[in-house]
C-alpha positions in Angstrom: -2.3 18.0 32.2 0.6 16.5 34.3 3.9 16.2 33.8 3.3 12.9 32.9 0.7 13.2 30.8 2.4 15.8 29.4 5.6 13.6 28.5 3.3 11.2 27.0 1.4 13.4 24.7 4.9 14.5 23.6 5.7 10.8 22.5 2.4 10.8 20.7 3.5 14.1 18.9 7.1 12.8 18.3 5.4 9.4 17.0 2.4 10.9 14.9 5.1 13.2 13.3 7.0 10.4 12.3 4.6 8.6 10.5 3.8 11.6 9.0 7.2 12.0 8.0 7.1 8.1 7.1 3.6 8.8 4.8 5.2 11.6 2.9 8.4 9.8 1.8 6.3 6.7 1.0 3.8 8.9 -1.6 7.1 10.8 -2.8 8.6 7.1 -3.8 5.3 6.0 -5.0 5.3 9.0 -7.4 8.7 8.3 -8.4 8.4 4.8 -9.3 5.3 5.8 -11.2 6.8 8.3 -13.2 9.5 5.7 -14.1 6.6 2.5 -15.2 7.1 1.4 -18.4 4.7 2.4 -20.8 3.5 -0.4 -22.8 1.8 -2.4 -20.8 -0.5 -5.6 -21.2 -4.4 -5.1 -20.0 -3.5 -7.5 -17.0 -0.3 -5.5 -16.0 -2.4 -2.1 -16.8 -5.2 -3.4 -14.3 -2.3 -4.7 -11.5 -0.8 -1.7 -11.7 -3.8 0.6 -11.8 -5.0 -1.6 -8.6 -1.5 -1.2 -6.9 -1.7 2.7 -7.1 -5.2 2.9 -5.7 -4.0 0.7 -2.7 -1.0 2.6 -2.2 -3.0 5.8 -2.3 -5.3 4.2 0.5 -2.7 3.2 2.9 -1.1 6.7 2.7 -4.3 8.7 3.3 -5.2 5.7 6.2 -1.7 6.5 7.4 -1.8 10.3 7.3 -5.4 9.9 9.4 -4.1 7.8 12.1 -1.5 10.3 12.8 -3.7 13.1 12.6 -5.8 10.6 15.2 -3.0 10.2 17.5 -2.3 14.1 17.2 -5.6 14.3 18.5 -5.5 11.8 21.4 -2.0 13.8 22.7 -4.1 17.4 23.5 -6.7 15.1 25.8 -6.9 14.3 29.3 -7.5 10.9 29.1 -8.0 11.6 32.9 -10.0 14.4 32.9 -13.9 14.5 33.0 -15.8 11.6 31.5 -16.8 13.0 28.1 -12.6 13.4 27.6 -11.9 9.9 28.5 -14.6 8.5 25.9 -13.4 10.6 23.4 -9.8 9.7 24.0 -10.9 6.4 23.8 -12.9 6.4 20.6 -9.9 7.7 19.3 -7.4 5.4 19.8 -10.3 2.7 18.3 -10.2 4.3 15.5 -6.5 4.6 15.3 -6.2 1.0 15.8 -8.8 0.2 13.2 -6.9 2.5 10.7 -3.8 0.3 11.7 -5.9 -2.9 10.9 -7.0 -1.3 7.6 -3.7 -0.9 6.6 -2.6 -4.1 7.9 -5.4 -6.0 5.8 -3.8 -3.6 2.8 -0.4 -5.0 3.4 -1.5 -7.9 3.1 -4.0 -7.5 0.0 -1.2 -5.7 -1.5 1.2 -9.0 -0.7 -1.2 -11.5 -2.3 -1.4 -9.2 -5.4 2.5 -9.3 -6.1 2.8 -12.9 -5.4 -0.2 -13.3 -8.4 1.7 -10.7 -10.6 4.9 -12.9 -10.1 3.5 -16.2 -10.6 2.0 -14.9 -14.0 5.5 -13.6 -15.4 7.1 -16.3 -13.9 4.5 -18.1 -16.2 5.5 -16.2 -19.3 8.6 -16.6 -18.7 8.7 -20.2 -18.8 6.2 -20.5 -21.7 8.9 -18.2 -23.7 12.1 -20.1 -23.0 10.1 -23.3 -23.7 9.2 -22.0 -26.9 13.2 -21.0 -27.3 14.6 -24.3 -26.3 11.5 -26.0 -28.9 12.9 -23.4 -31.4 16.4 -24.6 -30.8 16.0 -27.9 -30.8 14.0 -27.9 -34.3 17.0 -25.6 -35.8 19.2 -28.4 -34.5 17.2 -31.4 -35.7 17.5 -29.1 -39.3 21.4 -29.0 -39.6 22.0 -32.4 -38.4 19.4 -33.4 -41.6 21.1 -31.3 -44.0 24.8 -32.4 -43.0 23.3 -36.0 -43.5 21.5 -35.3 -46.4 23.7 -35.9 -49.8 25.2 -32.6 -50.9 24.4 -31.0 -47.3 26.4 -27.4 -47.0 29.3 -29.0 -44.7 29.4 -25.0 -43.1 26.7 -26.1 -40.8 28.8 -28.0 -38.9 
């Protein structure tokens, strides 16, 4: 290998170790924030939730392969004979189509907070509509009784 080839495959090191590095502290939180989930939980928050965790578990192993990948990639010669270069090659394609997976993940993973938002955001509207309906009838009630003859005049 040359020296700069060498250099090189030492960036690829330094950078697959990093993600690594990344990968483990993103399963570590993962597992914390797990731990910490409520327990009672609705059938649709159980099935986000449940959905979540399996595409969390996918990017991390998709992670941990691509920098096992680009581990790979550093102890060839792209330059060497022509057997090296294809395998080099094929292994940087399937580094960038674990980066695509995960990219498509992201994204997945995106779209299915927005939904679990818009449906508590949902809820939550429902329920202070029903508060504010509730209100306003408890209202409507003690005006009537302080109009009504002999209404209790502590409702004021």
């Amino acid at each position: 290998m040359s020296a700069t080839g060498s250099r090189g495959a030492a960036e690829t090191l330094l950078i697959a170790a990093g993600l690594l590095t990344v990968d483990l502290l993103l399963v570590i939180a993962h597992l914390r924030e797990r731990s910490r989930r409520e327990a009672p939980l609705d059938d649709a928050d159980r099935k986000y939730f449940a959905n979540r965790d399996k595409r969390r578990w996918t990017g991390s192993v998709l992670m941990a392969v691509a920098a096992i990948l680009m581990m790979a990639t550093a102890r060839i010669e792209p330059r060497g004979d022509l057997a090296a270069s294809r395998l080099y090659v094929l292994l940087w394609l399937g580094v960038l189509t674990l980066v695509a997976g995960l990219l498509a993940l992201a994204l997945s993973d995106w779209v299915a907070n927005r939904r679990y938002a818009a449906r508590h955001r949902r809820q939550l509207i429902a329920e202070r509509d029903r508060l504010v309906a509730e209100a306003a009838r408890e209202a409507r009630q003690r005006r009537q009784r302080r109009r009504s003859p002999g209404g209790d005049p502590s409702w004021n």
